[in-house]
C-alpha positions in Angstrom: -5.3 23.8 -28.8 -7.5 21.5 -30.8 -7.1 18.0 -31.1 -9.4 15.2 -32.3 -10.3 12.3 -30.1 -10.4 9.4 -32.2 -13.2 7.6 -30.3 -17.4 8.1 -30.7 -17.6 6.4 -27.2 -18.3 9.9 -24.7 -17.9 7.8 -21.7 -13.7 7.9 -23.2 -14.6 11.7 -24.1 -15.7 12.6 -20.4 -13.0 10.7 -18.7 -10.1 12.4 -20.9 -12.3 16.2 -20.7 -11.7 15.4 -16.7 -8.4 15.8 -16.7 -7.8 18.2 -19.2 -7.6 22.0 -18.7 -9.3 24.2 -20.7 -6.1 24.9 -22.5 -7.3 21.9 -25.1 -10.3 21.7 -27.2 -10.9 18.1 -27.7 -13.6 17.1 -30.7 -14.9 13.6 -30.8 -15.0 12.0 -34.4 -18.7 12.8 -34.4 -18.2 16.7 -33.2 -15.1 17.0 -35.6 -18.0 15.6 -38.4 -16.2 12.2 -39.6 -18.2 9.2 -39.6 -16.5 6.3 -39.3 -15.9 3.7 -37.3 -12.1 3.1 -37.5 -11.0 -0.8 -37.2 -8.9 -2.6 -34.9 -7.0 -5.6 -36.5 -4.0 -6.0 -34.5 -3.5 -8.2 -31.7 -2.0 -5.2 -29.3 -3.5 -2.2 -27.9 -0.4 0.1 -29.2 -0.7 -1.0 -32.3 -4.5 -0.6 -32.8 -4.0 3.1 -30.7 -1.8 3.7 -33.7 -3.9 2.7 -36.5 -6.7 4.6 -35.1 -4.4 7.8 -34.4 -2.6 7.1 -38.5 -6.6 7.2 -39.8 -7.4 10.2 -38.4 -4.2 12.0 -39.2 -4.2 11.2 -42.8 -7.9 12.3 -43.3 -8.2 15.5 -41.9 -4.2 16.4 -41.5 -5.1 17.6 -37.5 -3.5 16.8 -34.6 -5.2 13.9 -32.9 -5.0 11.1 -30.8 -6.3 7.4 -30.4 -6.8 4.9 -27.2 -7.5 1.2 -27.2 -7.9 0.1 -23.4 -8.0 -3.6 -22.3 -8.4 -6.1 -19.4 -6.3 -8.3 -19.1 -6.6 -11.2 -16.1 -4.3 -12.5 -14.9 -6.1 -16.1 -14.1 -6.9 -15.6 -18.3 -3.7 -14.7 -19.0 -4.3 -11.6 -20.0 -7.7 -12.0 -21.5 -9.8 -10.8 -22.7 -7.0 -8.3 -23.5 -7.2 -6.2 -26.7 -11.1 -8.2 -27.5 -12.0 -6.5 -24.3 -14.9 -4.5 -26.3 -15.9 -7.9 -28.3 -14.8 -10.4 -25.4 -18.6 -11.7 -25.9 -18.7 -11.3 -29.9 -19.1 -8.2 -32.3 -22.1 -7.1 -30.6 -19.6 -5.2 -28.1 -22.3 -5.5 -25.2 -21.3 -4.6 -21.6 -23.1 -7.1 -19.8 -22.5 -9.9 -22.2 -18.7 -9.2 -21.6 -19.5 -9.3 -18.3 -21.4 -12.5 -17.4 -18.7 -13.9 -20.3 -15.7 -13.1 -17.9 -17.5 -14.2 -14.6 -18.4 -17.5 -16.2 -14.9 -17.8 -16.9 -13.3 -16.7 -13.9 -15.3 -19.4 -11.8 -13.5 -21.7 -9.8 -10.1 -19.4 -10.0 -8.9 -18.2 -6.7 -6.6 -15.6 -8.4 -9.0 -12.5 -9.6 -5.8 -10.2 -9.7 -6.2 -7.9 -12.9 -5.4 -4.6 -14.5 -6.8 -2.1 -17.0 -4.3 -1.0 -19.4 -4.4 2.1 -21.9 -2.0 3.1 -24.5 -2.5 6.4 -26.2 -1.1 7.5 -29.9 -0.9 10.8 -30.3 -0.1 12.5 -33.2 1.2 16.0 -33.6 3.2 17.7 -36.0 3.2 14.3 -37.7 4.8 12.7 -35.6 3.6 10.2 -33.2 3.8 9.9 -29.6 3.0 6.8 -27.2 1.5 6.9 -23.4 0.2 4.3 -20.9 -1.6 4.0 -17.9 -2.0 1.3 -16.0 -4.5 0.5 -12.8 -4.1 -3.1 -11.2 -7.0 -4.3 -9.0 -9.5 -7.1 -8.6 -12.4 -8.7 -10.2 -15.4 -9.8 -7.8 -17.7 -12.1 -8.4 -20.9 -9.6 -8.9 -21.7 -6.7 -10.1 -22.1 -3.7 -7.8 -22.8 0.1 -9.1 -24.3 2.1 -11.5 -21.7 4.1 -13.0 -19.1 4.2 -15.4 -19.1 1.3 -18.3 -17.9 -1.9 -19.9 -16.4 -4.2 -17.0 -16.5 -0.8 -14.5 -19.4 -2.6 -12.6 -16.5 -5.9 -11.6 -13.4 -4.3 -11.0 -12.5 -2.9 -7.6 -8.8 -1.0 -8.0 -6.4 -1.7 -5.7 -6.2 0.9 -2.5 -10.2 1.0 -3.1 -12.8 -1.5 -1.8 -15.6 0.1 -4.7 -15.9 -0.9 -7.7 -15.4 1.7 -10.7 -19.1 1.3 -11.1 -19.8 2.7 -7.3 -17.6 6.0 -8.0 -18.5 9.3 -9.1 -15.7 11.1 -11.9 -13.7 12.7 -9.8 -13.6 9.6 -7.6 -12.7 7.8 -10.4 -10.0 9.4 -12.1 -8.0 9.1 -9.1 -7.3 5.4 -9.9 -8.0 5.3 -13.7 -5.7 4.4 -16.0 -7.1 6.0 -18.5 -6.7 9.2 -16.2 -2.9 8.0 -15.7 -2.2 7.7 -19.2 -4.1 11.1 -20.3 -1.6 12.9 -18.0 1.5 11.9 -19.3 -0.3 13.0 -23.0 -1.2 16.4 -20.7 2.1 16.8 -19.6 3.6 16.0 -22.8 1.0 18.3 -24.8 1.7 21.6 -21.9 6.0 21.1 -23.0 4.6 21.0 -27.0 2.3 24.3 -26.2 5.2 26.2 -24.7 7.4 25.6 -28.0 5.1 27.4 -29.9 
């Protein structure tokens, strides 16, 4: 089965490839040849999953899907949230998110956190919602090489390395973008057997 990944960030790609099987082709906007980055107005990640997902759908007509992932602290309440990728401005730089949250987290006892991704798939036209969530902890450096965005900060809980210290298959384990894609998986192997 083909489906387009609404996304041109192959860091999302890899980590959703890694749990598919090879029952699913998945195309990246840039693979499936649309150029165009998709906006994201809306102040929740299932509603800008949803937009993404909607864009998609009505341009090419193929079944696709859409994530938006966020951090949300709990010391920030919940930021930076859906701004995750712009926490620092529009620039969407890694490390200026970064030193933006540690700057803001200083002097807070409480570094208790969570990734959370929703996913919007659409199939058949019609759409479908999934979430993952890993809760953890943000320290106060970065450690690792790895991964991307706030990877290098956050340690998930029943771990003590950061996202940034694991390899894939280390870190799909925890990831919540690993839990989500599942459910979509799971979901998507009851859709292929109706066929």
């Amino acid at each position: 089965m083909k489906l387009v990944f609404a996304t041109n960030n192959q860091h999302k790609a890899d980590e959703i490839r890694a749990v598919l099987d090879n029952n699913f082709e998945i195309l990246t906007l840039r693979e499936a040849g649309i150029d165009i980055d998709i906006p994201e107005p809306h102040d929740t990640l299932e509603a800008n999953a949803t937009e993404k997902a909607t864009v998609i759908h009505k341009m090419t007509g193929l079944s696709c899907f859409s994530e938006d992932t966020g951090l949300e602290v709990d010391a920030l309440n919940g930021e930076p949230g859906v701004r995750s990728a712009r926490y620092a401005g529009e620039s969407r730089s890694f490390d200026d998110n970064i030193d933006k949250l540690l700057r803001n987290l200083e002097g807070h006892d409480n570094r208790s956190a969570r990734f959370r991704t929703c996913i919007s798939l659409i199939i058949d036209g019609e759409e479908n919602r999934f979430e993952g969530i890993c809760e953890g902890t943000i320290i106060t450096s970065r450690r690792g090489s790895n991964g991307f965005g706030y990877d290098p900060i956050f340690i998930p809980s029943g771990s003590t390395r950061t996202f940034a210290e694991m390899d894939m298959s280390e870190k799909v384990k925890y990831s919540h973008r690993s839990k989500a894609t599942s459910k979509l998986v799971a979901f998507l192997n009851k859709f292929a057997t109706k066929i």
